[in-house]
N, C-alpha and C positions, 0 to 999 in steps of 0.2 A: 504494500500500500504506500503511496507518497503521504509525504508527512510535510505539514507547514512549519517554516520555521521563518523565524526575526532574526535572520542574518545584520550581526554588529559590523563584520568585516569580511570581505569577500575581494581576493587579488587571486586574478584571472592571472595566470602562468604564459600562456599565447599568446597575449599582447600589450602583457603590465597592465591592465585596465582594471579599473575596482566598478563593482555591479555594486555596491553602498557606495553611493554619493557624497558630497560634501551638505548636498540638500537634504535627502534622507537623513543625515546624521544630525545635524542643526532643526529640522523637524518632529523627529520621532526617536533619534537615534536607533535605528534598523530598515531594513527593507523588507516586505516579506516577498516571500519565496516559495513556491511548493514543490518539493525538489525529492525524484525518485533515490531513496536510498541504498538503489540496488548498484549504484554509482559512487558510494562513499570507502575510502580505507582511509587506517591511522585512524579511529575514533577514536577522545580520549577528552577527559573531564577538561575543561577550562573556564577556572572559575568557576560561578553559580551553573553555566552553561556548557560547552563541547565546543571540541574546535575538531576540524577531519581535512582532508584530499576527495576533493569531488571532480571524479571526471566527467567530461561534457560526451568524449566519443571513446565509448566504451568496446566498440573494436578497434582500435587503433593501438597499437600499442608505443606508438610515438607520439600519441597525444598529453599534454602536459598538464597535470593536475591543478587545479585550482585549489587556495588553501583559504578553509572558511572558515569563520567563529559565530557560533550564533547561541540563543538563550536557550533554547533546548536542551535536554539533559542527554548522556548517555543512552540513559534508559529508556527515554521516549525515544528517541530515534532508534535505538534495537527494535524495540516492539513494531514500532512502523515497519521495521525490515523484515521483522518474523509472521504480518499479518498477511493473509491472503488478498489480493486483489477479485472484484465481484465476476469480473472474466480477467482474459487473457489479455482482452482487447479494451478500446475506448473511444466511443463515434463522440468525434466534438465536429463544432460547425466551423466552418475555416471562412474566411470571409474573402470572398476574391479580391486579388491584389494589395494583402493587408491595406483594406480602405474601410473604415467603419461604415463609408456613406453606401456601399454594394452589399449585394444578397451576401447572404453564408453559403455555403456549401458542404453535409455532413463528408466526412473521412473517416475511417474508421483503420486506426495504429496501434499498432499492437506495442502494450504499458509497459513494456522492457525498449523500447526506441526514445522514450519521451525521456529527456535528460530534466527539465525543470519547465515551472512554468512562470511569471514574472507582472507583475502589474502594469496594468498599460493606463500610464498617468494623463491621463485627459480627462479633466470634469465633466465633459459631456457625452461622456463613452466610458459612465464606469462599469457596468457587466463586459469590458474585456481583456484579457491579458495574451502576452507572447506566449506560445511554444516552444522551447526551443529543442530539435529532436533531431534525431539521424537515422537519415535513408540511406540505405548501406552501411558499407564501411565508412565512405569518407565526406559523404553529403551531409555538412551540418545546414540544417532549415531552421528558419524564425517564422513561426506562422501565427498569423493575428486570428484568436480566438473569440469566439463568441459568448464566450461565459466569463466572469468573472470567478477569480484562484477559490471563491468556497462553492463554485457552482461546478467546478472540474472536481474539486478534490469530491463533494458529494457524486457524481457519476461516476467515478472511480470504486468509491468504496461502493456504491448503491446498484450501480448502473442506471442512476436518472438524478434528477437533481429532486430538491427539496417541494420547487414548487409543485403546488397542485392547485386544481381546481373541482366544483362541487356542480352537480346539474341538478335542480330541483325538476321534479314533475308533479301537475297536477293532477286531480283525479274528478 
């Protein structure tokens, strides 16, 4: 199962780039993240929370780990590691040519490709966040999602999201 985490610090090995901002940190101090755990080594306590090596392309083996820090414990991130996922797989809506203003379009990726997923900071497009996943070995994709990180992380665990709706009938 992916697990949400409040990454405090995140330095991206690929291209020296930190995924926690100077904004996020002077805002909230974190970014959050929903990040498959089947992608972490080196787990270990730091401080209140964990620090690990998250790789983005999990067949590669020249690909270079990212090292994160974030408020999650150990233990919560084992469990996320140790929980089943509801399938194999997971239909999210892709939105053509990451553009909020165009249709979605479902896809359906199988939950061991999906390296994390990431908030997509526009206030007037908050149900979406990035993808960021690998098709094949060496195709990393960023793909604009049509749910927002707790509307993924529930059809993960669910296979649908939270919303419902109710039909009354008359008699």
């Amino acid at each position: 199962m992916y697990i949400m985490i409040n990454a405090t610090y995140w330095q991206d090995r690929r291209d020296s780039s930190k995924k926690v901002t100077t904004l996020d940190d002077n805002h909230t101090g974190y970014r959050r993240f929903l990040i498959n755990p089947n992608r972490i080594s080196d787990l270990k306590v730091d401080g209140t929370g964990s620090s690990f090596l998250f790789s983005e392309n999990h067949r590669d083996r020249r690909e270079n780990n990212s090292f994160v820090r974030c408020t999650s414990t150990v233990a919560e991130i084992q469990a996320a590691h140790d929980t089943a996922f509801a399938s194999n797989f997971i239909t999210l809506p892709f939105y053509k040519k990451n553009n909020p203003h165009n249709d979605t379009v479902d896809y359906t990726l199988d939950v061991g490709d999906c390296a994390y997923f990431d908030d997509y900071n526009d206030p007037d497009h908050p149900n979406c966040c990035w993808l960021i996943y690998n098709r094949k070995a060496f195709k990393r994709v960023e793909q604009l999602v049509g749910y927002n990180l707790d509307q993924v992380e529930d059809v993960a665990e669910t296979g649908t999201t939270t919303t419902t709706s109710t039909t009354t009938t008359e008699q």
